[in-house]
N, C-alpha and C positions, 0 to 999 in steps of 0.2 A: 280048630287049631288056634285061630286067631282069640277067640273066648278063652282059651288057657293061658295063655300070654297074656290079656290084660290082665287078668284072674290073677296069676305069678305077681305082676307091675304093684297090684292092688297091694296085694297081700305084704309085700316088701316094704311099702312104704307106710303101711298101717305099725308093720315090726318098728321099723326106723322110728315112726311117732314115740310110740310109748319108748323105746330108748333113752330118747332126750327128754321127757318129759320132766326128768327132776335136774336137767342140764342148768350149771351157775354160770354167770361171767364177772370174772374175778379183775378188775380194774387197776394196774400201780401203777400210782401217782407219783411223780417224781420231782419235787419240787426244787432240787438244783436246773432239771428243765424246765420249769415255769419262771424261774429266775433269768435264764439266760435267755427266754423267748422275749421276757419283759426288757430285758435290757436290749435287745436288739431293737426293740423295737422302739425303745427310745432316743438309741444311737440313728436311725435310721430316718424318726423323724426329721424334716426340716422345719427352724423355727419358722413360727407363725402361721403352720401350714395345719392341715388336716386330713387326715382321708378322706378321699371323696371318688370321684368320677370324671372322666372327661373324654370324650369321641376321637377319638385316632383315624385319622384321614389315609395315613400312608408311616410305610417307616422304609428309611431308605440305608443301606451299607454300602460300602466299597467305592471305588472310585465314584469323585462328583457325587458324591451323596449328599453333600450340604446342597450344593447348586442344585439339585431335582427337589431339595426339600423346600427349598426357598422358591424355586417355578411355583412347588404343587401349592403354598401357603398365598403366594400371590396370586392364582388361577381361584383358589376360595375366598377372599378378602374379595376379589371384583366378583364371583359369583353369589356371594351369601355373605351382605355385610353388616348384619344385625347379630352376628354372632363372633366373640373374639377370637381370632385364630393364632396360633406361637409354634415355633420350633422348638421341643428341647431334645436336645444333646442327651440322651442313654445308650450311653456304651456298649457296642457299637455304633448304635443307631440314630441316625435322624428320625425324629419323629414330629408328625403333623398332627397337633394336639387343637380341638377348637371347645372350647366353652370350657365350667366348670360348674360342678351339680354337685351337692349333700348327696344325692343317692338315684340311685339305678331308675326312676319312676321320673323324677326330675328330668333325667338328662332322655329319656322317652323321647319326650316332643321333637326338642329339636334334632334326635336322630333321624326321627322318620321324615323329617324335615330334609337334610342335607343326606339322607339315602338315595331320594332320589334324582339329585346330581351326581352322587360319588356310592355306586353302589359295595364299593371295598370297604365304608366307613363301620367302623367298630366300636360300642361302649368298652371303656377299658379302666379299672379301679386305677387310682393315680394319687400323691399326697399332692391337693388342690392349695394354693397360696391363697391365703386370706383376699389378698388385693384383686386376685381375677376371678373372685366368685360373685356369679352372675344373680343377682336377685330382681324375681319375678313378683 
């Protein structure tokens, strides 16, 4: 019984194959959408700034949210202070922002670094200001 079943499974999905075997994908492009991706993303830019990366410590909302942001930045300045650490303010959010990295492999090291003080610590893309990029 069970050899007819896979038998049946076989067979169905051999059908399915030659099916789609001449299947297209047909792609529209829409270039009032590439327009309005590009301008956003130029509106969105900060001057003098870049994409990049930067490790997130904590993000804090709601009542005393700055005050816990500002313990937890203080609590990492005296624990790890070869690395810069800042609060910035996204709506809603505090967030505890340390270093600034060109890309995901940079900012590596000193994750694994400050993971094992702050195991909540997360790479997170971010547009990096020219002045606090960290070079090694």
């Amino acid at each position: 019984m069970m050899k007819y079943k896979l038998l049946i499974i076989i067979m169905i999905m051999i059908l399915f194959s030659f099916i789609n075997i001449n299947g297209q994908i047909i792609v529209h492009k829409n270039d009032i959408l590439d327009d309005l991706v590009a301008k956003h993303t130029r509106l969105t830019a900060k001057p003098n700034s870049f994409f990049g990366y930067t490790i997130q410590l904590g993000a804090f909302s709601g009542n005393y949210s700055k005050s816990k942001a500002e313990a937890l930045m203080y609590e990492v300045i005296n624990n790890i202070s070869n690395i810069p650490v800042n609060i910035v303010f996204d709506s809603p959010y505090y967030k505890v922002m340390a270093g600034a990295y060109i890309d995901k492999y940079e900012a590596r090291y000193d994750y694994e670094y400050i993971r094992k003080t702050y195991p909540q610590a997360i790479i997170v893309p971010y547009f990096i200001n020219v002045k606090n990029l960290i070079i090694k």
